[in-house]
TIBANU-776500 format. One line per 4 residues: number of its first residue (from 1); their letters; for each residue x, y, z of N, C-alpha, C, O, CB. Coordinates in steps of 0.2 Angstrom, whole numbers, plus 5000, padded with zeros to 4 digits. Glycine has a CB too. Layout:
! TIBANU-776500
NUM = A = X/Y/Z/X/Y/Z/X/Y/Z/X/Y/Z/X/Y/Z  ...
***
This chain:
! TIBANU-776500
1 = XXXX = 5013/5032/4902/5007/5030/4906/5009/5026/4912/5013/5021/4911/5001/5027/4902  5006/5026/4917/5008/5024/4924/5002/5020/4924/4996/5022/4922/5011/5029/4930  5004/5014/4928/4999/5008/4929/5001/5003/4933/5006/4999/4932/4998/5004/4923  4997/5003/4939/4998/5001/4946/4994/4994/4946/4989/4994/4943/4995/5006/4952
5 = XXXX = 4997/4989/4948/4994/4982/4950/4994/4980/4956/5000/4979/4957/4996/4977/4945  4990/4978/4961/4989/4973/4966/4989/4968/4965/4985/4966/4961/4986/4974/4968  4993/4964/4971/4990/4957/4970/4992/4955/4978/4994/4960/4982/4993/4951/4964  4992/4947/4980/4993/4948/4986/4986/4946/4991/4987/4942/4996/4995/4955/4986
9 = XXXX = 4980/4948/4990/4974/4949/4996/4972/4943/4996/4975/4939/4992/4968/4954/4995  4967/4941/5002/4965/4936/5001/4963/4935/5008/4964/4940/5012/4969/4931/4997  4960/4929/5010/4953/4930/5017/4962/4925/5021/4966/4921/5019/4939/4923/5016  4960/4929/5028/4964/4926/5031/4961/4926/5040/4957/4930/5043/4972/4930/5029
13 = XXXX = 4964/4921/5044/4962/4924/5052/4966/4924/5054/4972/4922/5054/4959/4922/5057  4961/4931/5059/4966/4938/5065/4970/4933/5068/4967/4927/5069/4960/4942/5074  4977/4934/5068/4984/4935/5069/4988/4933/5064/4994/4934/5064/4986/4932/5073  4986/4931/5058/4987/4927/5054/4992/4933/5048/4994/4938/5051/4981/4924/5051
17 = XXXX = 4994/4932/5043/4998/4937/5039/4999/4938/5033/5000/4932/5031/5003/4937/5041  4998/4943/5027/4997/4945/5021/5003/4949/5017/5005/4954/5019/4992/4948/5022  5005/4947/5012/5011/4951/5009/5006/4952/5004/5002/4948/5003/5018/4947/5005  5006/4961/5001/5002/4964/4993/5009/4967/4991/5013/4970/4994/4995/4971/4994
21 = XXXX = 5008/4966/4985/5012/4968/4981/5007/4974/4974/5001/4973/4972/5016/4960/4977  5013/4979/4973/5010/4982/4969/5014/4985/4962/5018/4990/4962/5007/4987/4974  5013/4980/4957/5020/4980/4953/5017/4987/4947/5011/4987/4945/5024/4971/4949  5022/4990/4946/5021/4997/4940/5024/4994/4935/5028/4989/4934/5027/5004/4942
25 = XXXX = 5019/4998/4929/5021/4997/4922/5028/4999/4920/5030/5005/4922/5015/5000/4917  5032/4994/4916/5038/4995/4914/5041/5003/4912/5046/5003/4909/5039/4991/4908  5039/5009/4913/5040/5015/4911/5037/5018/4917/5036/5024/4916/5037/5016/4905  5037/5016/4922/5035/5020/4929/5043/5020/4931/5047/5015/4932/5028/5016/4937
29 = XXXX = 5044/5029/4931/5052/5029/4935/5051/5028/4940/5046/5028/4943/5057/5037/4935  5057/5026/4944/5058/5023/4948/5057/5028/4956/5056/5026/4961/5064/5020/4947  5058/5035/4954/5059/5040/4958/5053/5045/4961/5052/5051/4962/5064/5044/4955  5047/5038/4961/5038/5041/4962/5038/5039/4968/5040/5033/4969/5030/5037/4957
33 = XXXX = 5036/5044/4975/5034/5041/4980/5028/5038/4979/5024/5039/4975/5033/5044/4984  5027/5032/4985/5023/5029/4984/5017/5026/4988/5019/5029/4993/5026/5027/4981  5012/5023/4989/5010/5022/4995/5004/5018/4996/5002/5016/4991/5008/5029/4997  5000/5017/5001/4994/5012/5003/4990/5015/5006/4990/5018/5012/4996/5006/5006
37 = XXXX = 4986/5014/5004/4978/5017/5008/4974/5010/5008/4976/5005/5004/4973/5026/5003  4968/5011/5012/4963/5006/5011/4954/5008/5013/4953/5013/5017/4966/4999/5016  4950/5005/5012/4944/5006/5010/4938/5001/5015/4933/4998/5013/4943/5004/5003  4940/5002/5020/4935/4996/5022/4926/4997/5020/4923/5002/5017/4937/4995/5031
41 = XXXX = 4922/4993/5023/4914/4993/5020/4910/5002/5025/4909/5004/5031/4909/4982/5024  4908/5002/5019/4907/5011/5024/4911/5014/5025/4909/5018/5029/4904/5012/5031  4916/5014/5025/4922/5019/5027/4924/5023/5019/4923/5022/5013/4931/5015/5030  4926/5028/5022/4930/5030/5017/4937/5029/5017/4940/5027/5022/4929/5034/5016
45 = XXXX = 4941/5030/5010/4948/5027/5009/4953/5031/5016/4952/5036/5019/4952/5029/4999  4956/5027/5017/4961/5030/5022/4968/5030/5021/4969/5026/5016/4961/5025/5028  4973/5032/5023/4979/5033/5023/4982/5026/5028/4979/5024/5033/4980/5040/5026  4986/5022/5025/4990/5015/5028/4997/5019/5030/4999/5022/5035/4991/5008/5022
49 = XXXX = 5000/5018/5023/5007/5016/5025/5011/5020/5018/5008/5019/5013/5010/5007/5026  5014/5024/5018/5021/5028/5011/5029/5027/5013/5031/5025/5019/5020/5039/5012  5032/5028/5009/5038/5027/5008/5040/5033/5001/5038/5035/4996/5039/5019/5008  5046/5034/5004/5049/5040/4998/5053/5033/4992/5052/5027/4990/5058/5048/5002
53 = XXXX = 5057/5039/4989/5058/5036/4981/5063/5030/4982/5063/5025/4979/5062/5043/4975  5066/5032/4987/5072/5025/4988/5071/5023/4996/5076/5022/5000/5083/5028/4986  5065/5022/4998/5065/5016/5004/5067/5019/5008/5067/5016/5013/5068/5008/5005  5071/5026/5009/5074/5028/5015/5069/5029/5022/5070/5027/5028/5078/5035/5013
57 = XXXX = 5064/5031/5020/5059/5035/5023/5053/5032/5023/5051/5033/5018/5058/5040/5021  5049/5030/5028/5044/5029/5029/5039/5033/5033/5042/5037/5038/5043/5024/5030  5032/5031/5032/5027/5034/5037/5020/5026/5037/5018/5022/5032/5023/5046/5033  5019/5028/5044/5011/5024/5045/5006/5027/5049/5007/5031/5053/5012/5017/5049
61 = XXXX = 5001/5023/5046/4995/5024/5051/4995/5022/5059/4996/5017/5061/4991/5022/5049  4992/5027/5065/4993/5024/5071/4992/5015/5072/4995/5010/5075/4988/5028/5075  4986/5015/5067/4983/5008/5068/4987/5002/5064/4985/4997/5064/4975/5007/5066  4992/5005/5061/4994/4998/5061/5002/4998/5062/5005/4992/5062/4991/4994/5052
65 = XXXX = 5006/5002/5063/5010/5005/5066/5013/4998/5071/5010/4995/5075/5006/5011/5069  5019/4995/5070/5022/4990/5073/5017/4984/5070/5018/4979/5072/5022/4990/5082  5013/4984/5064/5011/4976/5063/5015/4976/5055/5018/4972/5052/5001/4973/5063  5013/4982/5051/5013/4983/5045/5022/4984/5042/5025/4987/5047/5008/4989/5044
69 = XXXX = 5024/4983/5038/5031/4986/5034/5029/4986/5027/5027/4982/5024/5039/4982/5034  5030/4993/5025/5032/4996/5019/5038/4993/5014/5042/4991/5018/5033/5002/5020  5039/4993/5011/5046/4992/5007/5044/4993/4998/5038/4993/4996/5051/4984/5009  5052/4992/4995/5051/4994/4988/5055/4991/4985/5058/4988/4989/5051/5001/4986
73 = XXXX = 5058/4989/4980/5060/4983/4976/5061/4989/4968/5058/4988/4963/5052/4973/4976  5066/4996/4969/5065/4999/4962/5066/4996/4953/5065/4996/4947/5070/5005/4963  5069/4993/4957/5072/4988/4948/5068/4984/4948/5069/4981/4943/5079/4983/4947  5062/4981/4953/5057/4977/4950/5052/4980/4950/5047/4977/4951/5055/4972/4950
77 = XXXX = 5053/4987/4949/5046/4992/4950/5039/4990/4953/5033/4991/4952/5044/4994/4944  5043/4986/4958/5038/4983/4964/5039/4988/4970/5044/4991/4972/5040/4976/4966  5030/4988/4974/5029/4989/4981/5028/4986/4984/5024/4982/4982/5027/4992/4982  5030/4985/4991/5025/4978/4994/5023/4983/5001/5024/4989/5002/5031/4967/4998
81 = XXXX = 5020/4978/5004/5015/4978/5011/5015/4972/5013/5015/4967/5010/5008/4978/5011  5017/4972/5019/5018/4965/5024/5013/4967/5029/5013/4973/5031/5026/4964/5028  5010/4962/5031/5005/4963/5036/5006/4959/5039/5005/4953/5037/4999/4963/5036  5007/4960/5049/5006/4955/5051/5002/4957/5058/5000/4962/5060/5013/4951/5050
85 = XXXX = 5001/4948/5061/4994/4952/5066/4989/4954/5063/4987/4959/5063/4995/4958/5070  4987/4950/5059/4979/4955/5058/4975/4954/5060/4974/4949/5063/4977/4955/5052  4967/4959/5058/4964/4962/5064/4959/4964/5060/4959/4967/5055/4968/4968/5069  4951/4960/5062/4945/4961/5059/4944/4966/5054/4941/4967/5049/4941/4962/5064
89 = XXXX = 4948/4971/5059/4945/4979/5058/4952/4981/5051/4954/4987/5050/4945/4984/5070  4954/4977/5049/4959/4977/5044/4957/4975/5037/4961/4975/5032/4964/4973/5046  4949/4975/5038/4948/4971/5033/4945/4976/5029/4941/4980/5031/4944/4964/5034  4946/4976/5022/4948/4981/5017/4951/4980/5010/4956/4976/5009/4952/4985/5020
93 = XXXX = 4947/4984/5003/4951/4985/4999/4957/4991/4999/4956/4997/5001/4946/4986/4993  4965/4987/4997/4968/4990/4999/4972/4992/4990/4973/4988/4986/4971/4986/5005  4973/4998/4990/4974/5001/4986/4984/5006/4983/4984/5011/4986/4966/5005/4987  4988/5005/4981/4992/5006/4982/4992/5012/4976/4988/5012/4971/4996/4999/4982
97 = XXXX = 4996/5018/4976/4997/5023/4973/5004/5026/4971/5009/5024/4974/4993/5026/4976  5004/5030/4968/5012/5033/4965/5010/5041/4965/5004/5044/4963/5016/5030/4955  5016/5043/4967/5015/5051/4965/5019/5053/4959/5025/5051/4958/5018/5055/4971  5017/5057/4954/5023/5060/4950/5024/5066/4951/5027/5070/4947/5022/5061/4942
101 = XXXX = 5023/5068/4956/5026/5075/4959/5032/5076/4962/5037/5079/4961/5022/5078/4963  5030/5070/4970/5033/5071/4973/5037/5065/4974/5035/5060/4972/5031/5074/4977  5045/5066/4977/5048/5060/4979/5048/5056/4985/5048/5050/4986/5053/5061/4980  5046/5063/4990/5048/5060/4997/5042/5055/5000/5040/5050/4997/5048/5068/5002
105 = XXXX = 5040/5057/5007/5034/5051/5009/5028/5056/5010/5026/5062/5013/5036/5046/5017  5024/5051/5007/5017/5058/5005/5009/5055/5008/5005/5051/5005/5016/5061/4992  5008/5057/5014/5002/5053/5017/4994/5055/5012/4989/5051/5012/5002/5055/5026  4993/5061/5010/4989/5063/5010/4985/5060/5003/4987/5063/4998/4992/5068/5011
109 = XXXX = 4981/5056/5002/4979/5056/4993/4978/5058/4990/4977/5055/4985/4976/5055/4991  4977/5066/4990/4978/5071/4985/4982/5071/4982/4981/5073/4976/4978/5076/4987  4986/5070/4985/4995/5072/4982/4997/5065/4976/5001/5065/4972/5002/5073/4991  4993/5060/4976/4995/5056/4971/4991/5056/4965/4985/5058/4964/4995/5049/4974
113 = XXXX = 4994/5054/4961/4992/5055/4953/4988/5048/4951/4982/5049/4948/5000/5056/4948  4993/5042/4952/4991/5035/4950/4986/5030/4955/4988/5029/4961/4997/5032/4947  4983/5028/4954/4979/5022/4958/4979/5015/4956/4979/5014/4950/4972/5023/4959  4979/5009/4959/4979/5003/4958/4973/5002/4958/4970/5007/4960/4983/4998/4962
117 = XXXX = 4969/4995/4955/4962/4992/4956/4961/4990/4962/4955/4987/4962/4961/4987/4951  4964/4991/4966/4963/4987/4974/4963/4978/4975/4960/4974/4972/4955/4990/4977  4967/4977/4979/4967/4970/4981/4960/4970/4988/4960/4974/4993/4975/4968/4984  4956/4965/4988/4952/4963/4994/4956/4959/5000/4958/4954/4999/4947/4957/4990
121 = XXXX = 4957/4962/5006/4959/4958/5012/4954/4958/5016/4950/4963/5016/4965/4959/5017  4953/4951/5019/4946/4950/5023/4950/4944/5028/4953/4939/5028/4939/4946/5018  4948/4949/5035/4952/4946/5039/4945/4942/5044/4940/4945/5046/4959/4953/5042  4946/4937/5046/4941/4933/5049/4942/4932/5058/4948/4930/5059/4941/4925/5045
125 = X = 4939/4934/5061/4939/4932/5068/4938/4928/5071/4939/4929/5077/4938/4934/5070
***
């Protein structure tokens, strides 16, 4: 059983910066792509940021694109998110996911199997 935890969020102000971590239960292989979407109020969930099984490969969203980095930590079956610059319109439960299908970098949410409980960022202007 695969089990995604967030942590990390927390109210901050525009330009200011945010590390989320998203650590997997001791039995998530290491070789799940993996990824971040987020939820702001009235929206629906969106596509952030993916990476494949070993950090080679990334993808982002236009909008955050030069603020945000992906990375992955396999032996501590950790994911992070770095944010930096942040931006009203950033503000969002941010929800981190694994695929067991696929390896590579996978934007789409369909394609993932597992979900985190979401972390709260509220970014203040």
């Amino acid at each position: 059983q695969v089990q995604l935890v967030e942590s990390g969020g927390g109210l901050v102000q525009a330009g200011g910066s945010l590390r989320l971590s998203c650590a997997a239960s001791e039995r998530t292989p290491s070789t799940y792509a993996k990824g971040w979407f987020r939820q702001g109020p009235g929206t629906e969930r969106e596509f952030v940021s993916a990476i494949d099984w070993n950090g080679g490969n990334t993808r982002y969203a236009d909008s955050v694109k030069g603020r945000f980095t992906i990375s992955r930590d396999n032996a501590k079956k950790t994911l992070y998110l770095h944010m930096n610059d942040l931006k009203p319109e950033d503000t969002a439960v941010y929800y981190c996911a694994a695929s067991t299908q696929y390896n590579g970098v996978i934007i789409s949410a369909h394609l993932y199997d597992y979900w985190g409980q979401g972390t709260q960022v509220t970014v203040s202007s």
